[in-house]
C-alpha positions in Angstrom: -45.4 -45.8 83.9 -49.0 -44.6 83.0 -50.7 -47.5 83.5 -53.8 -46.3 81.5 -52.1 -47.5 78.8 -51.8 -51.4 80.0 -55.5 -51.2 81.4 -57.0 -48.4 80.1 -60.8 -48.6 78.5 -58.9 -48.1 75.0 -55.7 -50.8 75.5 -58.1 -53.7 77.4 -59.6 -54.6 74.5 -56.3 -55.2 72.9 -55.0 -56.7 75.8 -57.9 -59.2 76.2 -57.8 -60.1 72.5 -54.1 -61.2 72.4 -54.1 -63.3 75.6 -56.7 -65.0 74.4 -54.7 -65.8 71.1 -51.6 -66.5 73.4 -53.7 -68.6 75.6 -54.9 -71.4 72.7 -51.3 -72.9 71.6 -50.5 -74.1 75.2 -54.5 -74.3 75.9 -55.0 -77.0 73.0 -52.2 -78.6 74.6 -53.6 -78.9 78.0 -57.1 -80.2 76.7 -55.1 -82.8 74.8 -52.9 -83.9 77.8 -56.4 -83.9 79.7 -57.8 -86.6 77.4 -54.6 -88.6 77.8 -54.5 -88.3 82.1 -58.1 -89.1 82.2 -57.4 -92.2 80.7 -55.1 -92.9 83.4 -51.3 -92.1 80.9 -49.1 -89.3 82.1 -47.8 -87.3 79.1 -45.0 -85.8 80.2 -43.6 -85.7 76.4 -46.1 -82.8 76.1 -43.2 -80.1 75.8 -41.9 -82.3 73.2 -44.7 -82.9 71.1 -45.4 -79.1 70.9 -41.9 -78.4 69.9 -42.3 -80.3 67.1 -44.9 -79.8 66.2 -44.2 -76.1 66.2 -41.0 -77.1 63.7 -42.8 -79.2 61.1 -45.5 -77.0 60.7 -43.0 -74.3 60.0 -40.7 -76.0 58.2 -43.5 -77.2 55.6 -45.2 -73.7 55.6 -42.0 -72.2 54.7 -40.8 -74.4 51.5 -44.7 -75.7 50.6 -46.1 -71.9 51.0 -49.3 -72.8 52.3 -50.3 -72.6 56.0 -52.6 -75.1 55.5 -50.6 -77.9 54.8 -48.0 -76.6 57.4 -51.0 -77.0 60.1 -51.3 -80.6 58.8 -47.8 -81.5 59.6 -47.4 -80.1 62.7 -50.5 -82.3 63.7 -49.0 -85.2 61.9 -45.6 -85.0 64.0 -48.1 -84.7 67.4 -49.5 -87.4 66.1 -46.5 -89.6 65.6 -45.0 -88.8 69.2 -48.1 -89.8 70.8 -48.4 -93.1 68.7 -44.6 -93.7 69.9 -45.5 -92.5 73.5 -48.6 -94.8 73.1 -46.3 -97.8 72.1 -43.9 -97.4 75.1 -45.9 -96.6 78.1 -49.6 -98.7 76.7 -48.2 -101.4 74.9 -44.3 -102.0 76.0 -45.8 -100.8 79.6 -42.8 -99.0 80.6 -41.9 -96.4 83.1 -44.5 -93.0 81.8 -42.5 -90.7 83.1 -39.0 -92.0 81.8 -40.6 -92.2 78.5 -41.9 -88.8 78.3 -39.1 -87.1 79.2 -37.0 -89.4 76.8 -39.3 -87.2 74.1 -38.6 -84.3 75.5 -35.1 -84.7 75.0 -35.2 -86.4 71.6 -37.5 -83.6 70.6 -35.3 -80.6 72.0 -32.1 -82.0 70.4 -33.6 -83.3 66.9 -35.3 -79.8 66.4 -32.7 -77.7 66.5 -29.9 -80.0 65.1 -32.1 -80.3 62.2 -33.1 -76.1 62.4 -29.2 -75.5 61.9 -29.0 -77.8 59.2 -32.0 -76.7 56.8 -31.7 -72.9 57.9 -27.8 -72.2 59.0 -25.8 -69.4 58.2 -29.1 -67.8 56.8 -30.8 -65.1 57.9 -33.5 -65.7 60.2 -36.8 -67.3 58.5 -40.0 -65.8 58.5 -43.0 -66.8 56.6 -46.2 -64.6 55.8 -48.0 -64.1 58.7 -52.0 -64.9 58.6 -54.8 -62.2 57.9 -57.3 -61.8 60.9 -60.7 -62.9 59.8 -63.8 -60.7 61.4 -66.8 -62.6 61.5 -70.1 -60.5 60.5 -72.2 -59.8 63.2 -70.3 -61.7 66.0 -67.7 -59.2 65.6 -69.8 -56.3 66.3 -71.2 -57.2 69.5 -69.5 -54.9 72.0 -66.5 -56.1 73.7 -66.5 -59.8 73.2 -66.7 -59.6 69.7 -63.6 -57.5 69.0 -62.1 -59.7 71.3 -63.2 -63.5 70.2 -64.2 -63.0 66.9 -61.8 -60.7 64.9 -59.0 -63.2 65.6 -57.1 -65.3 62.4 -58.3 -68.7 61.0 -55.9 -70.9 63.0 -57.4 -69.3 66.6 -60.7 -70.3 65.7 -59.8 -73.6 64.8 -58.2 -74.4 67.7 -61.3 -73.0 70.1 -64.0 -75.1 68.2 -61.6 -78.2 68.8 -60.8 -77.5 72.2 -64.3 -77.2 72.8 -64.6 -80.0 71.1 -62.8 -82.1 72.6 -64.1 -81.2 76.0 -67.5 -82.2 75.0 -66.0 -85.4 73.6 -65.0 -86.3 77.2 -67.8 -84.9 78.9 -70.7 -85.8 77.1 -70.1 -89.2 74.8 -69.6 -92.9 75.9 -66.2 -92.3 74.0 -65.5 -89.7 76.9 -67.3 -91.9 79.8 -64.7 -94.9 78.4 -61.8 -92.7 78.5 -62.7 -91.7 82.5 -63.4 -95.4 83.5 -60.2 -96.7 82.0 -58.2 -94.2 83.7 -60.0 -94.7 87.1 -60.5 -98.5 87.5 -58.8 -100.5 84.1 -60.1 -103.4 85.5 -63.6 -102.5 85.6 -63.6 -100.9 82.3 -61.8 -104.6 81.1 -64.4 -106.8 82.7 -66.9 -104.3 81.0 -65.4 -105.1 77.5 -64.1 -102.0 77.3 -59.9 -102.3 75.1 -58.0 -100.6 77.4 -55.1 -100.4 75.5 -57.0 -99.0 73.0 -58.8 -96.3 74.4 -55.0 -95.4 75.9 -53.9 -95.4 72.7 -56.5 -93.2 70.9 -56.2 -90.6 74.0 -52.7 -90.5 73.5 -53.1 -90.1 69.6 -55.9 -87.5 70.5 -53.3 -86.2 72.6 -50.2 -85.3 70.3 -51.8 -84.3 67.4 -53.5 -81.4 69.8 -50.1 -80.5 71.0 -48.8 -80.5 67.9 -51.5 -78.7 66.3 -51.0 -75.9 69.2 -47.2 -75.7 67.9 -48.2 -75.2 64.6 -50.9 -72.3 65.8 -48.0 -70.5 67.7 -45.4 -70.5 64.8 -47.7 -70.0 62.0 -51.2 -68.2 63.5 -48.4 -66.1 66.2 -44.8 -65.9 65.9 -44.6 -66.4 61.9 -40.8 -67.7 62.7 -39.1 -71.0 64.4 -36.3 -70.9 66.8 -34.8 -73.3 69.0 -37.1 -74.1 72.3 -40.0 -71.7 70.5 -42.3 -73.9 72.8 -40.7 -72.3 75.8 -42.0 -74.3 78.6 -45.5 -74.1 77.4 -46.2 -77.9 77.4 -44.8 -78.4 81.1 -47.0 -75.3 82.3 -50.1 -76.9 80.6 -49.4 -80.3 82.2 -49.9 -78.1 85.7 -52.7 -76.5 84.3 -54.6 -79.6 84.0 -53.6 -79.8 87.8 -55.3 -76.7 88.1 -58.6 -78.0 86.4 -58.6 -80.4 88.2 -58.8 -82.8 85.0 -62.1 -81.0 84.0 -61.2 -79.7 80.2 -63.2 -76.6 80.5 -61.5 -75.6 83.5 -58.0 -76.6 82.1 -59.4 -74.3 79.2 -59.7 -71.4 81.6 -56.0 -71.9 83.1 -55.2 -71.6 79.7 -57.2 -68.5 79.3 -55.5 -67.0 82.5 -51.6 -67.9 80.9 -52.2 -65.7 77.7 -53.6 -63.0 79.7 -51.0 -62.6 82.2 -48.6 -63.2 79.0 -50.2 -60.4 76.9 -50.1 -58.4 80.1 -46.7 -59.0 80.8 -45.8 -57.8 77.1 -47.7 -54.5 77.2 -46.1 -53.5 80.6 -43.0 -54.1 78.8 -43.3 -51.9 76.1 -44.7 -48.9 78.5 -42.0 -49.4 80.7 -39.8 -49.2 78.2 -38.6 -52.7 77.6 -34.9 -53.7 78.0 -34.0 -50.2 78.3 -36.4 -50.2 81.4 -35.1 -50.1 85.1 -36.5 -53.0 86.2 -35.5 -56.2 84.6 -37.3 -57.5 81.8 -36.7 -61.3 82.6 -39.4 -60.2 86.2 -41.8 -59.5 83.6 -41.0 -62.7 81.0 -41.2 -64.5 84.2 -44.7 -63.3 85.3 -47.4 -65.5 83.5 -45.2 -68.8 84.7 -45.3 -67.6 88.5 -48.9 -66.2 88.5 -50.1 -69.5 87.1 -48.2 -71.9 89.0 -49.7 -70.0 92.1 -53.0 -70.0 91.3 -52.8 -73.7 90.7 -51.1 -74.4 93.9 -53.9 -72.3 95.7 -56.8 -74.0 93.8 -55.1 -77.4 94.7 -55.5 -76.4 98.3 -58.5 -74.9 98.1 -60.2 -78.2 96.1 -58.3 -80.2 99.4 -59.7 -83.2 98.1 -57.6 -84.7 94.7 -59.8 -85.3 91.4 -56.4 -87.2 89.7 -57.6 -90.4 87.9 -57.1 -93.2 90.2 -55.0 -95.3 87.9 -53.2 -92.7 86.4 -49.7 -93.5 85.5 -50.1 -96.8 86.1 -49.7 -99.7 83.4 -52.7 -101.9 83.0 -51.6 -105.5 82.6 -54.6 -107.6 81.6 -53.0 -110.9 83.4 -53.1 -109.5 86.7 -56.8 -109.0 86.9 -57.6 -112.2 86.6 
């Protein structure tokens, strides 16, 4: 294999430019699930809400024509899951973790029962798949901008909200309510801080992100659905906020490092000759899952000391801190 062609001065360019598109699906995601931990609710749903996501927004595109309003359903659907996430681990206070994967499941089955039913015995859908949009001036600057700024619509969309997002919790009393209801409820209560409410809105805040990065990996990547399209990208961005150690511009990063090593993985493929190669494909499929996992385990390590929210995962139940 001539591995000029994966790293070479000519192919990095390309390289960089489409993990950076393959990072954002799964990297809104993990900014969303970020806001949600930080308010002390485990979103394990997150596989879930992507998937659907990733099937209304498809769905809609496909029979409305317009990518637009495909985008707004997918976030609608997010939306909806995290509201019903919301009413079962904030305000029923049950089990987080039974509830997420509940949503998982619902979500896995519902999708493709009701993708056999709209599309069976068809061929295969496809909608029109969305222009790249260069942005004067930005784009010519050497390197970075063929590589951030000659990207489509939906990509740039989803960076200025993750971004956004991040400064939300960072730099707002919105944000510095989220951190102290997920690290002492109590406090934030006898502060008159809702925290049921700011649970709720972070879980909100939540699904429509991870549905909004299922709709930017059907419609701004894939321009198709199938069945588990999400492929495991809502369980790796759960660990990538792990990894960032619950700081959404590290998370962003992680996210950054999965599309690479995903684009990567791709172009080795196609030098090597793909299917047809040697060496199994599924070793190179595999390797953006393993190098990321691993470098999450070594930063956990590394860090030695745990940033998790203190009350993360647990219910808040306003009677016992009296």
């Amino acid at each position: 294999m001539d591995w000029s062609e994966v790293i070479g001065p000519g192919a990095l360019v390309v390289l960089l430019s489409s993990g950076v598109a393959f990072a954002m699906p799964m990297a809104l995601a993990a900014v969303g699930e970020t806001v949600a931990e930080r308010a002390g609710v485990l979103n394990l749903g997150l596989e879930g809400m992507i998937l659907s996501g990733a099937f209304a927004a498809f769905v809609v595109a496909f029979y409305v024509g317009s990518v637009a309003v495909g985008t707004l359903a997918g976030i609608a659907i997010g939306v909806a899951l995290g509201a019903l996430m919301a009413f079962l681990s904030v305000t029923l206070k049950t089990e987080q973790i039974i509830n997420g994967i509940a949503i998982v499941i619902l979500a896995t089955g519902l999708t493709a029962f009701l993708f056999e039913k709209i599309f069976g015995g068809a061929e295969r859908p496809t909608i029109t798949g969305i222009a790249d949009v260069e942005i004067p001036l930005l784009a010519s600057i050497p390197g970075i901008g063929e590589i951030l700024f000659d990207q489509n619509v939906l990509f740039y969309l989803a960076l200025a909200l993750a971004i956004g997002i991040a400064l939300l919790l960072a730099r707002t009393r919105f944000g510095l309510a989220i951190k102290a209801v997920g690290e002492s409820p109590e406090a934030a209560d006898a502060m008159a801080v809702s925290v049921d409410r700011i649970r709720w809105i972070a879980l909100l805040i939540c699904g429509g992100m991870a549905g909004l990065g299922g709709a930017v990996l059907v419609l701004g990547q894939l321009n198709l659905f199938e069945t588990n399209v999400s492929g495991g990208r809502g369980w790796i961005a759960i660990a990538l906020v792990i990894f960032g150690r619950w700081n959404p511009l590290l998370v962003l990063g992680g996210a950054f490092l999965f599309g690479f090593t995903n684009a990567l993985q791709i172009r080795v493929q196609a030098v090597s000759g793909g299917i047809s190669s040697d060496f199994p494909y599924e070793v190179f499929a595999a390797l953006p899952y393993v190098v990321t996992l691993t470098v999450m385990v070594a930063a956990t390590v590394w860090a030695r000391r745990s940033a998790m929210p203190a009350a993360l995962g647990v219910p808040f139940r306003k009677e016992a801190s009296a």
